[in-house]
N, C-alpha and C positions, 0 to 999 in steps of 0.2 A: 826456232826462228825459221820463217819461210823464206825460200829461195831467192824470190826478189828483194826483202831487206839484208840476206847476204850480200847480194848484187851490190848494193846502197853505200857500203863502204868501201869512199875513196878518199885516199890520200894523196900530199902531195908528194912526187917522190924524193925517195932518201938518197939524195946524194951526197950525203956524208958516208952510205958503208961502200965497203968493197965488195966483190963476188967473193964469198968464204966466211964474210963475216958474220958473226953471233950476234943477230939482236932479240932478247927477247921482246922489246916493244910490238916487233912485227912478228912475232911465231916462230922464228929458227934461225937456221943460214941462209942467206940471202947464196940463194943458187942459180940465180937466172935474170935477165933480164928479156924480156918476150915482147916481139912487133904484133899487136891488133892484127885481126882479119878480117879484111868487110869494112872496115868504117869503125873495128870496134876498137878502145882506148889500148894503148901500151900499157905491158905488167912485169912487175916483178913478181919471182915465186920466190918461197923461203919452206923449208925443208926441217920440221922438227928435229935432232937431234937423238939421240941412243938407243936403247932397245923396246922401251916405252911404245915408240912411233913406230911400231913395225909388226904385223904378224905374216904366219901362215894361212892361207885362205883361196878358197876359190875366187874364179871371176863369179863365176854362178849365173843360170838360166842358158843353161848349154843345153840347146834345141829350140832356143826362142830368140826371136828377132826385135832388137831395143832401136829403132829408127832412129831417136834423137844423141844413141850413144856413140856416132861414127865420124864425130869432127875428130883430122888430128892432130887439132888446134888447140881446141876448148877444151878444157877437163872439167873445169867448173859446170858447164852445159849436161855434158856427158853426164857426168855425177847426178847433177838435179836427174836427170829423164832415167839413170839406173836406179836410183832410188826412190823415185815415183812408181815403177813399174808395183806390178803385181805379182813378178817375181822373184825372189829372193837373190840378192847379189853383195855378199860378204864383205867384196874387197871395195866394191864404192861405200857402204851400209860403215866399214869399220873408222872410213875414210872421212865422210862428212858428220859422222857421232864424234871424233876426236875432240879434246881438249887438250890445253897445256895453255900454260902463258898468260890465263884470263879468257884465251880467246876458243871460238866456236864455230869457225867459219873456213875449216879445212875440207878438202876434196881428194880426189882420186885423178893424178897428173892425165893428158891426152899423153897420144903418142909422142908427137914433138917436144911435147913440155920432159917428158921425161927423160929424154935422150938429150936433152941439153943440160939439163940439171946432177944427170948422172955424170956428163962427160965436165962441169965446171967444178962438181963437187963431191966425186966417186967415195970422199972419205965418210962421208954423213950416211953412204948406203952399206947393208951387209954383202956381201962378196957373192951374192945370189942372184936370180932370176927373181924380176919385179913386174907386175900387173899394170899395166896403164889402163885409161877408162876406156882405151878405144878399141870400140868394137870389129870386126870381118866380118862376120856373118853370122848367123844365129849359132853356130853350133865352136864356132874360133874368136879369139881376143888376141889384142897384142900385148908380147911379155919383151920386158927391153932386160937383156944378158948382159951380165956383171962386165963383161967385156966391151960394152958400146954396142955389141950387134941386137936386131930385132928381130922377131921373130911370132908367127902367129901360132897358139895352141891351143887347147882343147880348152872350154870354158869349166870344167870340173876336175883342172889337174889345180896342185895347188904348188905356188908362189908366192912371195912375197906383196905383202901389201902397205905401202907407206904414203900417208899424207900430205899434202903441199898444202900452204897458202900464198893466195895473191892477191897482191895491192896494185890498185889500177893508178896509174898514171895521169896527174892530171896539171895542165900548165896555167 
């Protein structure tokens, strides 16, 4: 599926779950509720579940500069333009192949996204050091620490790499 009929799917939002809750209608724990940037629609993100949803992996393309991967906002964006590239990047690549649940339309969290979904649902994550999609600079990426702190490292050390999806918000 191409990136702009990912984009395509919107819901309207669930405000029946709470932040923690399990749905699998929508792909996980509902981990976050996230404000647009720019004009873009309000999201929630949701957080697959157990060891399935998680590997070992680099960011990848350490010495190469991804332009469209440095909102630290978007991870959906980030994602698409990591995995457009021409060069190889494990931890978006593991990120947007995911399945579970029916569904196909997971990504590799931004900075923000991740340090908000870690900090409402620290128990869905392993007690590690996890990859966001957002980029520093060609040769660093940011990694968000099991503790709430962040931190930018080399893009060929490896961490953890776990999927998110997001439903956009629509009134």
């Amino acid at each position: 599926m191409r990136a702009a009929e990912r984009e395509r799917r919107i819901v309207t939002a669930p405000n029946h779950l709470r932040i923690g809750t399990f749905c699998e209608k929508y792909g996980g724990v509902l981990s976050a509720f996230m404000r647009g940037w720019n004009g873009a629609p309000d999201y929630y993100l949701f957080v697959p579940p157990g060891p399935e949803a998680e590997i070992v992996t680099q960011y990848g393309g350490r010495g190469d500069d991804e332009p469209g991967a440095a909102s630290d906002h978007d991870g959906f964006t980030n994602t698409n333009a990591l995995c457009a590239s021409k060069i190889l990047h494990p931890a978006a690549k593991f990120c947007r192949g995911f399945k579970a649940y029916g569904l196909d339309d997971y990504h590799l969290a931004a900075r923000n996204e991740q340090r908000v979904i870690q900090i409402n649902c620290p128990e869905v994550f392993t007690k590690k050091a996890h990859w966001t999609s957002t980029q520093c600079s060609p040769d660093f990426a940011w990694v968000q620490g099991s503790g709430g702190n962040q931190n930018i490292d080399h893009k060929d050390y490896e961490f953890l790499a776990r999927p998110v999806r997001r439903l956009l918000v629509i009134q």
